[in-house]
C-alpha positions as CSV (number, residue, x, y, z in Angstrom):
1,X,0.0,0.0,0.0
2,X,2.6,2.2,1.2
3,X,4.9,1.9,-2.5
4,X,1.5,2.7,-4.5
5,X,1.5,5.9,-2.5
6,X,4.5,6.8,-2.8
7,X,4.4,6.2,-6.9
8,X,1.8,8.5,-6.9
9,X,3.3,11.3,-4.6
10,X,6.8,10.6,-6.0
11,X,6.4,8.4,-9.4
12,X,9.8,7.2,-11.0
13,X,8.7,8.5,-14.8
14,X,7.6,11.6,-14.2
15,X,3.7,11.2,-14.4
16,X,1.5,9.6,-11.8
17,X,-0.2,5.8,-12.1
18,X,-3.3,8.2,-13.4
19,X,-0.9,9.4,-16.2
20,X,-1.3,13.4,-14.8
21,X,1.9,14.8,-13.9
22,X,2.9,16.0,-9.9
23,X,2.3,19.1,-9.1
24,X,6.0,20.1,-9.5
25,X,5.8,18.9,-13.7
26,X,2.6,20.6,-13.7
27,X,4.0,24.3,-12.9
28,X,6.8,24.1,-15.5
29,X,6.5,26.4,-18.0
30,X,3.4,28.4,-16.3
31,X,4.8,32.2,-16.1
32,X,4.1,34.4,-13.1
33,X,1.6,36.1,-15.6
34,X,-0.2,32.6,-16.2
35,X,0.3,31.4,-12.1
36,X,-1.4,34.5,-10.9
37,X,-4.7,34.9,-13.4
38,X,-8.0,33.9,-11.5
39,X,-10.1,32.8,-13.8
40,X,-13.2,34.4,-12.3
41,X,-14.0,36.3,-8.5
42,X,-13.7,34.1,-5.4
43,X,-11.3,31.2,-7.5
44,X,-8.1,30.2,-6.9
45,X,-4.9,31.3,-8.6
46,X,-2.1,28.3,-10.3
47,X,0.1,30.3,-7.5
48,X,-2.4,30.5,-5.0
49,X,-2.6,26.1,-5.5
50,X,0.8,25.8,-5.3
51,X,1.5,27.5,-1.8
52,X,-1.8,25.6,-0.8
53,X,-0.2,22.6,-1.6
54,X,3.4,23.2,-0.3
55,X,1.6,24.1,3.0
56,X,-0.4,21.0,3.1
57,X,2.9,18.8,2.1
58,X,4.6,20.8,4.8
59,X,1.8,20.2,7.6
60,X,1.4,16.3,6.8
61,X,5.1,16.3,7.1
62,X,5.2,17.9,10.9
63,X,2.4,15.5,12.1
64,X,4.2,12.7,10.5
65,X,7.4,13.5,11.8
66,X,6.5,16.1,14.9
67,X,10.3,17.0,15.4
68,X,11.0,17.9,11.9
69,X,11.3,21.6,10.7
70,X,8.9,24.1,12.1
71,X,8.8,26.8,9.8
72,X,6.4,27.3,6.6
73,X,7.9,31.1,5.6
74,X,3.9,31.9,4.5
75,X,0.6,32.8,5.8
76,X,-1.7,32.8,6.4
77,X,-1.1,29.0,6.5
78,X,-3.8,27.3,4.5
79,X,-4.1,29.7,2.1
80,X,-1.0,31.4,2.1
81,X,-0.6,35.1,0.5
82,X,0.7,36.1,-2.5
83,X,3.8,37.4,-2.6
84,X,4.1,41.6,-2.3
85,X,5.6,41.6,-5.5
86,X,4.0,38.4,-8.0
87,X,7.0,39.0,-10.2
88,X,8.8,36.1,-12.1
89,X,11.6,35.7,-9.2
90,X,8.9,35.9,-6.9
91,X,7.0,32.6,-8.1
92,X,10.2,30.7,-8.8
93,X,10.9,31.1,-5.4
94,X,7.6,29.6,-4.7
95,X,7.8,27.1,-7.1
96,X,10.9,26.3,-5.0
97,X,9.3,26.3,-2.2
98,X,6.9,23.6,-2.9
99,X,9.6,21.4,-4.3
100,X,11.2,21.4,-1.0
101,X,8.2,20.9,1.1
102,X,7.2,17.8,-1.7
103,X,10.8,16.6,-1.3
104,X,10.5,16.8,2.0
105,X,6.9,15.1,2.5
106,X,8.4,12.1,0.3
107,X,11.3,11.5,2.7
108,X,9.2,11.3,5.4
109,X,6.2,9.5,3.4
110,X,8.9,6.7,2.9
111,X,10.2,6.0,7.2
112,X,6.7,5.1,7.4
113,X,7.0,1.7,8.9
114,X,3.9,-1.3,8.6
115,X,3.0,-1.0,12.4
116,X,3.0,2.7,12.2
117,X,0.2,2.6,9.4
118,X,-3.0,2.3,11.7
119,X,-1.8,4.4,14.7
120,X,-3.5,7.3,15.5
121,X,-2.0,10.5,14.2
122,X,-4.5,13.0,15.3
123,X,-7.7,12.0,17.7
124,X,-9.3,11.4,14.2
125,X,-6.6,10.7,11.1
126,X,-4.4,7.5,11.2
127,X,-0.8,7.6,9.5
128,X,-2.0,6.0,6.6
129,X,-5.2,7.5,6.3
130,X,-3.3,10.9,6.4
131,X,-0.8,9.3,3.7
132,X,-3.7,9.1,1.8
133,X,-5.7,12.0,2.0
134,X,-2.4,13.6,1.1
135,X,-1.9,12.2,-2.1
136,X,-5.5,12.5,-3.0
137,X,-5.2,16.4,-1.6
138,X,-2.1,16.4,-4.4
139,X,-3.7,15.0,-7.4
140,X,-6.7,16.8,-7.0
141,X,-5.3,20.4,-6.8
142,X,-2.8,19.4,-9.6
143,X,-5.9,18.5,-11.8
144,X,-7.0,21.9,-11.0
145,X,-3.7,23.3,-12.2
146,X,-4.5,21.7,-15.4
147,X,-7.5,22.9,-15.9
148,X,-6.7,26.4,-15.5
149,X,-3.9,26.5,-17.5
150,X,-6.0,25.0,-20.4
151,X,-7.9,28.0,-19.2
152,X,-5.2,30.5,-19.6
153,X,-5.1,29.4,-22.8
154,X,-8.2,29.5,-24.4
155,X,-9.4,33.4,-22.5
């Protein structure tokens, strides 16, 4: 169970069992123009997904391994801000960002051990229910990458 997650949050070709790429081979090529267009009020942003989902990599991480790094350098923390300046250094260094807290995630993702699977993370979420809901929480918001630079494309 454990090596199908991990080929979906880290596959060895590039592009997940679903045949979608990660979220890090869906940002390349998206420039800060393209990462920060909203495709209508009250939607997300290709940028504003990609902080979301390098704060959720980095959360899972910390309840996964609670002595590991303490510091996400954005808020607010779900939804984390847009930088001052959306500018093309600013979203490499964003794009950046999430690659470390993916990289991250997958190191820790793979010192899950077989008896640690069913134990309680949270007073709800086991390890490998939060495994899961992890890798689900990454295709999903990579899909809606997609979708919106298809988007981009045809405004």
């Amino acid at each position: 169970m454990l090596e199908a997650l991990l080929a979906t949050l880290d596959p060895k070709r590039g592009a997940a069992w679903h045949g979608g790429p990660t979220p890090l081979l869906a940002l390349r090529g998206v420039s800060a123009a393209q990462a920060r267009w909203v495709p209508a009020r009250r939607r997300h942003s290709i940028w504003e997904l990609a902080l979301h989902i390098a704060y959720w990599d980095y959360a899972v991480r910390r309840r996964l391994d609670p002595g590991s790094a303490r510091d996400f350098p954005r808020s607010p923390a779900n939804w984390p801000a847009l930088p001052e300046r959306p500018d093309a250094r600013a979203w490499a260094l964003d794009r950046a960002l999430l690659a470390r807290e993916h990289a991250a995630l997958v190191q820790v993702v793979r010192r899950v051990t077989a008896s640690r699977w069913n134990r309680r993370l949270t007073g709800r979420w086991t390890t490998g229910e939060t495994v899961v809901g992890i890798a689900a929480h990454e295709v999903y918001h990579t899909g809606q990458i997609q979708l919106l630079k298809r988007l981009w494309r045809a405004r």
